[in-house]
N, C-alpha and C positions, 0 to 999 in steps of 0.2 A: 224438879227432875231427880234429885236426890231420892228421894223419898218415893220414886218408881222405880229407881235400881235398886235401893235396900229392902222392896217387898218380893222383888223376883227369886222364886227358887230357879237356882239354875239345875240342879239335881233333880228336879221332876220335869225339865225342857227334855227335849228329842231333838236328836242330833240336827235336823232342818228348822228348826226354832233358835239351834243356839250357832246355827250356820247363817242365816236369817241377821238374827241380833249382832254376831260379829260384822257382818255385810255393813249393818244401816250406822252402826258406831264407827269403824272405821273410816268409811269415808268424812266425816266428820273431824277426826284426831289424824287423821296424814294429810300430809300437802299433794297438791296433784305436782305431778311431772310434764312438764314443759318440753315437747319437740326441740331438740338443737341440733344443727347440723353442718359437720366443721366445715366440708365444701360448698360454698354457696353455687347451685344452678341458675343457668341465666336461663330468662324465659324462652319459651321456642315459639314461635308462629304455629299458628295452628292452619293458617293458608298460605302456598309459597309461594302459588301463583292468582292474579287477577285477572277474570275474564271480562270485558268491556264489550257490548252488544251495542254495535249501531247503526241506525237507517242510513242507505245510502240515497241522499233525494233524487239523483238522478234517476235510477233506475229502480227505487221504490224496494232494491232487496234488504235483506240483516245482516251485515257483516260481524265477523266475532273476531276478536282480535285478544290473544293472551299474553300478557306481563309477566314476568317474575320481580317478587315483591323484593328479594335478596335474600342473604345470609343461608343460601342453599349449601348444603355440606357442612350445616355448623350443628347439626343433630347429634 
């Protein structure tokens, strides 16, 4: 690897070659940066209510009946 940096002219590169070469070096010689985040979010539901569908054998209709799952107003 040495010996393909020391044959590089950088004086006959163009500015997108020697933008290029710093690109693919870089990410190599820096460390990445890690997301941190001082206040921890709590999860939110993404459903806040359940809908429950069922036959009613008597008289053969679909009844629909809706739940809420909780933690309504904690968005």
């Amino acid at each position: 690897m040495d010996n393909v940096l020391s044959t590089l002219d950088i004086d006959s590169m163009t500015t997108d070659q020697k933008l290029k070469m710093l690109q693919i070096g870089l990410q190599y010689l820096l460390p990445r940066m890690k997301h941190t985040s001082e206040d921890p979010k709590e999860d939110v539901p993404i459903f806040l209510d359940v809908e429950v569908i069922k036959r009613d054998e008597e008289t053969d209709e679909w009844k629909s009946d809706i739940y809420p799952i909780g933690g309504r107003g904690t968005l």
